[in-house]
C-alpha positions as CSV (number, residue, x, y, z in Angstrom):
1,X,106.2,117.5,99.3
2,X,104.8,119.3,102.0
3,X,100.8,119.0,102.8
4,X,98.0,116.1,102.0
5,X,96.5,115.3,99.0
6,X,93.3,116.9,100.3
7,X,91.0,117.3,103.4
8,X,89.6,113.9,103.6
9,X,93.0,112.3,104.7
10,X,92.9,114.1,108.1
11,X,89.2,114.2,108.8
12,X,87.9,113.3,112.4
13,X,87.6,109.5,112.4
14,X,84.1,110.0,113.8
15,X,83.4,111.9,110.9
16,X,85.1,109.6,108.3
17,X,83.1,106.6,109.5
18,X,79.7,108.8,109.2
19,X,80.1,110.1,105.6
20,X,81.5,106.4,104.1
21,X,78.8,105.0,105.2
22,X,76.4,107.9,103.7
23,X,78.6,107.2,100.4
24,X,77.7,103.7,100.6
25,X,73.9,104.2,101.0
26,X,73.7,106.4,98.1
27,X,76.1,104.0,95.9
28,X,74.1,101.1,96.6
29,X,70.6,102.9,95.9
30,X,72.2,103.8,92.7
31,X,74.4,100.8,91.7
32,X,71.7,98.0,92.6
33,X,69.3,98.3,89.4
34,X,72.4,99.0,87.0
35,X,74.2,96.0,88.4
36,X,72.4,92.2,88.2
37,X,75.1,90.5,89.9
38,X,75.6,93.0,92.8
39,X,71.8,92.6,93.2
40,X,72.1,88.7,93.2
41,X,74.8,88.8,95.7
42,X,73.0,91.3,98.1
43,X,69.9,90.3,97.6
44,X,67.1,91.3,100.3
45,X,69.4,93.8,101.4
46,X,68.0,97.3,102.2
47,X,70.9,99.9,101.4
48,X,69.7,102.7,104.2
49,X,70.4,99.8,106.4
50,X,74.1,99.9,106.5
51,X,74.6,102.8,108.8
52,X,77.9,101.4,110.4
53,X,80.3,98.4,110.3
54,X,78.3,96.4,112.5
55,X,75.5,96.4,109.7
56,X,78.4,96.1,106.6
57,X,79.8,92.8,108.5
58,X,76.4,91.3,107.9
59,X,76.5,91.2,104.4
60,X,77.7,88.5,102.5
61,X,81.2,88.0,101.5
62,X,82.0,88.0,97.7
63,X,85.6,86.0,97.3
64,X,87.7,87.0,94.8
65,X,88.0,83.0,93.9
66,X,84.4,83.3,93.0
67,X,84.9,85.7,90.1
68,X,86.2,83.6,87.5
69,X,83.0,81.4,87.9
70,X,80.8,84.7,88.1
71,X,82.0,86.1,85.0
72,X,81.6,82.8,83.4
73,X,78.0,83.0,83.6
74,X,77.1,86.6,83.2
75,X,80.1,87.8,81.0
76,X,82.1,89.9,81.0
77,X,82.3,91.3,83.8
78,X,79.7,88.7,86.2
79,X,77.1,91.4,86.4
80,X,79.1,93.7,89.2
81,X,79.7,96.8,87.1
82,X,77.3,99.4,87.0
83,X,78.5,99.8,83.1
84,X,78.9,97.7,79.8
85,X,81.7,96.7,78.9
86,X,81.6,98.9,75.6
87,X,81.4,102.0,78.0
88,X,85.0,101.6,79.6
89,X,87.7,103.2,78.3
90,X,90.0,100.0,78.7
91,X,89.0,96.1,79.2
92,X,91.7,94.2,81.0
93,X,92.6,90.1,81.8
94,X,94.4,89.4,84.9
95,X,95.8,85.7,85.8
96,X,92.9,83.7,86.6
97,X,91.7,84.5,84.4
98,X,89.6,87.5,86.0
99,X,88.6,90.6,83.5
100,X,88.5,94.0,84.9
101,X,87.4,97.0,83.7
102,X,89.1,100.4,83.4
103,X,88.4,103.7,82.8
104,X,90.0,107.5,81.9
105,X,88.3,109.4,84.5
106,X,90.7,111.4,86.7
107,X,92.8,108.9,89.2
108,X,90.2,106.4,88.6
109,X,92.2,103.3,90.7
110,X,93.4,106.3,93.3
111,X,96.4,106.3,92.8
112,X,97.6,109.8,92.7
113,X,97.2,110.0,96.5
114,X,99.8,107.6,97.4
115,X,101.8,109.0,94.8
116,X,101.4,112.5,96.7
117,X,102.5,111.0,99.5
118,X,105.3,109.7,98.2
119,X,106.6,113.3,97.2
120,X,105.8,112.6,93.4
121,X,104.2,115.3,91.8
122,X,105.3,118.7,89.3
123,X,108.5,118.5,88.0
124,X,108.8,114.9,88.2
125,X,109.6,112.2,85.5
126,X,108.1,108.8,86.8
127,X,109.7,105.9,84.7
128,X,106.9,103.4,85.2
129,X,107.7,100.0,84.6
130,X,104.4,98.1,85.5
131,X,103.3,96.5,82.5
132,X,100.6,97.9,79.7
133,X,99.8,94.9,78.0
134,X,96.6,93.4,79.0
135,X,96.9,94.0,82.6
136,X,95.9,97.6,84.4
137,X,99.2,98.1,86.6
138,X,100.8,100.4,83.9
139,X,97.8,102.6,83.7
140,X,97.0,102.4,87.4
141,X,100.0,104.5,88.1
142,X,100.1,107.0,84.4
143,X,96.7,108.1,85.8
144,X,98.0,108.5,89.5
145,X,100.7,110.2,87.9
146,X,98.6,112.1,86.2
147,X,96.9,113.1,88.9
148,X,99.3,115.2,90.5
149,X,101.0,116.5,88.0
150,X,104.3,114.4,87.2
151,X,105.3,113.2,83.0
152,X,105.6,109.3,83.0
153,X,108.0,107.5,80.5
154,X,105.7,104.6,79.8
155,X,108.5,102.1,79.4
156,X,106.6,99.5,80.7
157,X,108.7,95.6,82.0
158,X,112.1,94.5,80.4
159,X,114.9,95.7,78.3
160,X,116.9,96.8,81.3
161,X,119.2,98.4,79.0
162,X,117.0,100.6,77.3
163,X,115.0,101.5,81.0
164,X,118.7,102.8,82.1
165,X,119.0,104.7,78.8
166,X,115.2,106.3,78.9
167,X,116.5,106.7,82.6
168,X,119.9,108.7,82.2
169,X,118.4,110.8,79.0
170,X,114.9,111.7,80.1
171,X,116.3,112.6,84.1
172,X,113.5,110.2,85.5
173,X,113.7,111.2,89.1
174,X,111.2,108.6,90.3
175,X,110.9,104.6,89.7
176,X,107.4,102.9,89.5
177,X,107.4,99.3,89.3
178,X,107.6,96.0,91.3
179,X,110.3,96.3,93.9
180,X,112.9,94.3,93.1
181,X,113.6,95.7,89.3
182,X,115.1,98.8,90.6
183,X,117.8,97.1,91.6
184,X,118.2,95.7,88.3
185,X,118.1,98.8,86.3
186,X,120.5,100.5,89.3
187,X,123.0,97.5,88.8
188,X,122.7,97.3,85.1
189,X,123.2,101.4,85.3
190,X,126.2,101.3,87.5
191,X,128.2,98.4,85.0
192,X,127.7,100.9,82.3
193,X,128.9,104.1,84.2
194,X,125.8,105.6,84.0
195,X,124.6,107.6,86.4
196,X,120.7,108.1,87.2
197,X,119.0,110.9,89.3
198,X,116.3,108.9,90.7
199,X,115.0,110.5,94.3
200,X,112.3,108.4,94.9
201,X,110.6,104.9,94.0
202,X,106.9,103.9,94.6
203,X,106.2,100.3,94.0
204,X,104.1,97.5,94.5
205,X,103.1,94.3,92.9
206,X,105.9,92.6,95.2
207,X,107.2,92.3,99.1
208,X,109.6,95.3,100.0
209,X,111.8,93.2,102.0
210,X,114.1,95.8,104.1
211,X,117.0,95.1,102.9
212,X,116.2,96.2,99.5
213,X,114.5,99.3,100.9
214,X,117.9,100.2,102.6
215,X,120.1,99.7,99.4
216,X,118.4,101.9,98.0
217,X,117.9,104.8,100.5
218,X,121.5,103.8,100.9
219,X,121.4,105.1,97.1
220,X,120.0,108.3,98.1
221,X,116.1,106.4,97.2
222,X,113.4,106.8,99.0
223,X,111.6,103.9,98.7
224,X,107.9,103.9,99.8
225,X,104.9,100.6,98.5
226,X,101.2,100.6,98.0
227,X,98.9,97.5,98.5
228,X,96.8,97.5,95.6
229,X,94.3,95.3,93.4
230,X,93.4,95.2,89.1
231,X,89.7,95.0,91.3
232,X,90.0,98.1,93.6
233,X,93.0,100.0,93.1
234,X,94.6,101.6,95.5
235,X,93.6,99.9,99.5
236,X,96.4,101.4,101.3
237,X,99.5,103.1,100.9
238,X,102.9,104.1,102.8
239,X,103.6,107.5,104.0
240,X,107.1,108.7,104.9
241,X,106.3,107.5,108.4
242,X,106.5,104.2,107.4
243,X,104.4,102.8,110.2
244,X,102.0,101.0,108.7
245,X,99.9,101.2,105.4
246,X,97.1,104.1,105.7
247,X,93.6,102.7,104.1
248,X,92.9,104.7,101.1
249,X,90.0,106.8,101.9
250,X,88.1,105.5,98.5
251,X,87.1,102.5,100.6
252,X,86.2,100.4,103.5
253,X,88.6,97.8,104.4
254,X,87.8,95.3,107.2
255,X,90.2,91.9,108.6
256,X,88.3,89.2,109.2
257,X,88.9,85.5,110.4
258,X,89.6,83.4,107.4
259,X,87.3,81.5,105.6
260,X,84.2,84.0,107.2
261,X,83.2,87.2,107.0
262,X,83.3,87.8,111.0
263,X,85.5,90.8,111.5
264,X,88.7,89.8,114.2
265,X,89.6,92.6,116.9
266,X,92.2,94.9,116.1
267,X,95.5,93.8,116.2
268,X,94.7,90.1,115.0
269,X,96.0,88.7,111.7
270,X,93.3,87.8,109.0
271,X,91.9,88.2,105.9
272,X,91.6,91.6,104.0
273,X,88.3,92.1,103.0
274,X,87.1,95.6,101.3
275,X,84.4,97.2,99.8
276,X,85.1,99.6,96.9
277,X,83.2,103.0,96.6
278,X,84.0,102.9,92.8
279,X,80.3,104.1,91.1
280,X,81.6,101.8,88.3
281,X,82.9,98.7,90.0
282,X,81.3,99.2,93.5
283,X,82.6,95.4,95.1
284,X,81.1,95.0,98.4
285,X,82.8,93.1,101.3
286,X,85.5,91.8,98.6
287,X,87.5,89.0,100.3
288,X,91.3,89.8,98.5
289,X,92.2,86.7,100.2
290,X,95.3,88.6,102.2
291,X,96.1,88.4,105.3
292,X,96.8,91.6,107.3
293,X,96.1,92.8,110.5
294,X,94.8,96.5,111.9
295,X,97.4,98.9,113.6
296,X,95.4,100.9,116.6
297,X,96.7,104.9,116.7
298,X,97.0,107.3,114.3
299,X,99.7,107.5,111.8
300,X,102.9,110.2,112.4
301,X,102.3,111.8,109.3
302,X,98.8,113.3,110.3
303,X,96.7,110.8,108.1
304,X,94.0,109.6,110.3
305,X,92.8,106.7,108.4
306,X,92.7,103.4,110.0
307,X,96.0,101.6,109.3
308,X,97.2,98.1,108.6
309,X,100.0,95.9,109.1
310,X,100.7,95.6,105.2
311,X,100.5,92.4,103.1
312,X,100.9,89.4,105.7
313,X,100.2,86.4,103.6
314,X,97.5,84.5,101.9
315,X,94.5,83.7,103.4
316,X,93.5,80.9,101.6
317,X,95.2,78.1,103.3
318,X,92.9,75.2,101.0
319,X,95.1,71.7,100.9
320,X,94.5,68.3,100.4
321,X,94.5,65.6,103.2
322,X,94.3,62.2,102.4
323,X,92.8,62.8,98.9
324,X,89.9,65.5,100.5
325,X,90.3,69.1,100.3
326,X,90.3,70.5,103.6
327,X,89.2,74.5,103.7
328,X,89.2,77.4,105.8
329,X,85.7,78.0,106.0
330,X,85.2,74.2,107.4
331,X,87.4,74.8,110.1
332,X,85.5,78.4,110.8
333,X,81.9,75.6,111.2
334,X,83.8,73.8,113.2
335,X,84.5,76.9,115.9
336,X,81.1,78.2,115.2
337,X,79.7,74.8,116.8
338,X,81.7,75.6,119.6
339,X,81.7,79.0,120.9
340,X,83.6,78.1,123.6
341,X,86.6,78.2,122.1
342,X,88.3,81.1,121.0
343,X,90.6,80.1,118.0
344,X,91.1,76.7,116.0
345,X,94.4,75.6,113.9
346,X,94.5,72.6,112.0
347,X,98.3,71.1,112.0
348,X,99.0,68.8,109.2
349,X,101.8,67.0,109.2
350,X,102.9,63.3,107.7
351,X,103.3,60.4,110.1
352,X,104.1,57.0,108.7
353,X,104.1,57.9,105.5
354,X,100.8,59.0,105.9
355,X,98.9,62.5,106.5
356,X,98.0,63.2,109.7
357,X,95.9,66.0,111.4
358,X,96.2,67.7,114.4
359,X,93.5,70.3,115.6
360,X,94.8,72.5,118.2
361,X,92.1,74.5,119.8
362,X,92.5,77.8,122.7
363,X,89.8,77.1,125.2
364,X,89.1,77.6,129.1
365,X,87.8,74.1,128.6
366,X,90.9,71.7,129.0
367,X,88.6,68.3,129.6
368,X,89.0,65.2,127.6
369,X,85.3,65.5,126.9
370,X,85.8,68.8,125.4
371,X,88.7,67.5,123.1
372,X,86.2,64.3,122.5
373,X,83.4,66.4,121.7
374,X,85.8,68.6,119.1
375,X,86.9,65.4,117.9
376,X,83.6,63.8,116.7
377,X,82.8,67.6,114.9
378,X,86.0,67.5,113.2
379,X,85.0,64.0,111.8
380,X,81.9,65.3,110.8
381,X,82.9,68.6,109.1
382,X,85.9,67.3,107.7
383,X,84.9,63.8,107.0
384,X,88.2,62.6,108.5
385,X,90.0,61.2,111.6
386,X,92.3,63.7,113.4
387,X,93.7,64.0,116.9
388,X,92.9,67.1,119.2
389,X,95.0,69.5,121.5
390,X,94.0,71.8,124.1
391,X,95.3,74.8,124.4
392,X,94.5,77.6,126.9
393,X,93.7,80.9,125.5
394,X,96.5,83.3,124.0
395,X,98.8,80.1,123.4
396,X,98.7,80.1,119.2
397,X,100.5,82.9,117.5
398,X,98.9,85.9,115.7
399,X,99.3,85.4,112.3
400,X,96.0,84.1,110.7
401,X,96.8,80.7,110.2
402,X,93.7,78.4,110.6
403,X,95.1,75.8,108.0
404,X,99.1,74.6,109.0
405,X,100.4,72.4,106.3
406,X,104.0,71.4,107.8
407,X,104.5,68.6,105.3
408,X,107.9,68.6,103.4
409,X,106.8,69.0,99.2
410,X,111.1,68.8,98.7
């Protein structure tokens, strides 16, 4: 399908990160009196403030652990929507269990523009196989596929047989679903001597490993993903350049280093943290607790968004060391009492039939007093005994782990 889904995809970057930030002025100034919990959360904040990302990274992270806890207190929905729960068109319960609202309003979770990007639109029957029950997946994509102008067979998960029959007699030309059940329905197609005209499969909920992207392009299937949440929708999305996932242009997606909200450089792996322009659900600096990682440039396809490696990972690394929980965040107060260094990993390991830590830190600073000195703050943070390695700058790899539990579970 030739084109973009509409002029903001290839604004000016300059320009982008001017008029997001106007959007989140006026969202906030709107949002703050209809919302209690967003107001507890950003207390003392003054919204004409936040004129760049500078400002956004000094507000407070809100952790998507935290919700079940929030909503708890102020149900249903912790005090973050803008609404009651009464004025949604659907209520939904995620695992968790996290409830999320949903509504009717045109492309509401934003899909419709990775669907477009896809090549979905008129003339297209999307069999969409995320689930309706309970959970938003199913609806996320009927209203992206609403959006631009494709039918949907709602067939929702399970019943292979009958998804290759809806398949073969409707002409569904485009899959929607978790990646892997394609294959299924393709397999369970083939056995039967069916045969199915799909073009095109947009998927999510799953990693696209490439060897199952190539079976099926192999099938004549294009096969393209979307990184998306029951919270925000739609965060980023493949094109057919397939270099990288562009950020959605609904909101503002930062990495940071796990277990803070301190944005990394681009290029390093950490944790995906977004804030959602959504009038009804506006979540500010949302920690998804993914890891991912910024891609510099602009994409092929003419999108000039910022871009991101894709789903890298979890970013909550929590586990359990000689009977204490041992965090991400306490290892993030251990480097903030020492600037000097420039990136900590705790290696856990078993020794003895015991646990045993190892902190490995990247520093200039290659002294015994400096590992002495990281020592005793180690103790102190952690309330345990672990060894410490120095490590001169650049030596850990770039993949956001600050937490490395290497003992066997088998």
């Amino acid at each position: 399908m030739a084109g973009h889904y509409d002029e903001l995809e290839t604004r000016d970057p300059a320009r982008r990160e001017e008029e997001i930030f106007v959007a989140l002025r006026a969202l906030l100034a709107q949002a703050l009196p209809r919302a209690p919990g967003l107001a507890r959360h950003l207390a003392g904040i003054d919204p004409a403030g936040l004129t760049d990302r500078a400002a956004l990274a000094r507000l407070p992270v809100l952790r998507k652990s935290e919700l079940g806890s929030l909503q708890a207190a102020d149900p249903p929905f912790g005090g973050l929507t803008t609404r009651p729960a009464g004025a949604f068109r659907h209520l939904f319960m995620s695992p968790g269990p996290i409830l999320e609202p949903g509504s009717d309003a045109r492309d509401w979770w934003r899909v419709g523009r990775f669907l477009h990007a896809a090549g979905v639109g008129p003339g297209d029957i999307v069999q969409n196989c995320f689930a309706y029950h309970v959970t938003p997946a199913g609806l996320m994509f009927e209203s992206g596929a609403a959006a631009v102008g494709a039918a949907v067979i709602p067939a929702g998960t399970g019943n292979t047989e009958q998804q290759v029959e809806l398949a073969r007699r409707f002409g569904a030309t485009a899959y929607a679903g978790t990646p892997d059940y394609l294959k299924v329905i393709l397999d369970r197609a083939e056995e039967a001597g069916a045969r199915l005209g799909f073009r095109r499969a947009v998927v999510g909920g799953g990693a696209l490993f490439p060897a199952i992207r190539q079976e099926y392009a192999d099938r004549g299937i294009s096969c393209l993903q979307i990184y998306a949440t029951a919270d925000l929708g739609s965060i980023a999305y493949e094109s057919p350049a397939m270099e990288g996932m562009i950020v959605d242009e609904g909101v503002i997606v930062e990495i940071v280093r796990p277990g803070t909200g301190d944005p990394v450089p681009d290029g390093e792996v950490g944790e995906v943290v977004v804030t959602s322009l959504n009038p009804d659900y506006p979540l500010i600096r949302f920690a998804t607790g993914d890891l991912s990682a910024v891609l510099p440039g602009i994409s092929p396809c003419g999108r000039t968004n910022m871009r991101i490696r894709g789903w890298m990972g979890r970013a909550d690394q929590t586990t359990k060391v000689r009977g204490m929980f041992v965090r991400p965040e306490q290892i993030a107060r251990i480097a903030a009492r020492h600037p000097e260094v420039t990136r900590l990993r705790l290696v856990v390991t078993r020794e003895d039939a015991q646990d045993a830590m190892t902190l490995i830190a990247e520093t200039a600073d290659l002294t015994a007093e400096h590992a002495a000195a990281l020592g005793e703050t180690l103790r102190e943070v952690l309330n345990l005994r672990g060894r410490v390695e120095l490590e001169p700058p650049g030596s850990l790899p770039n993949d956001g782990k600050v937490i490395d539990d290497r003992r066997n579970y088998g």
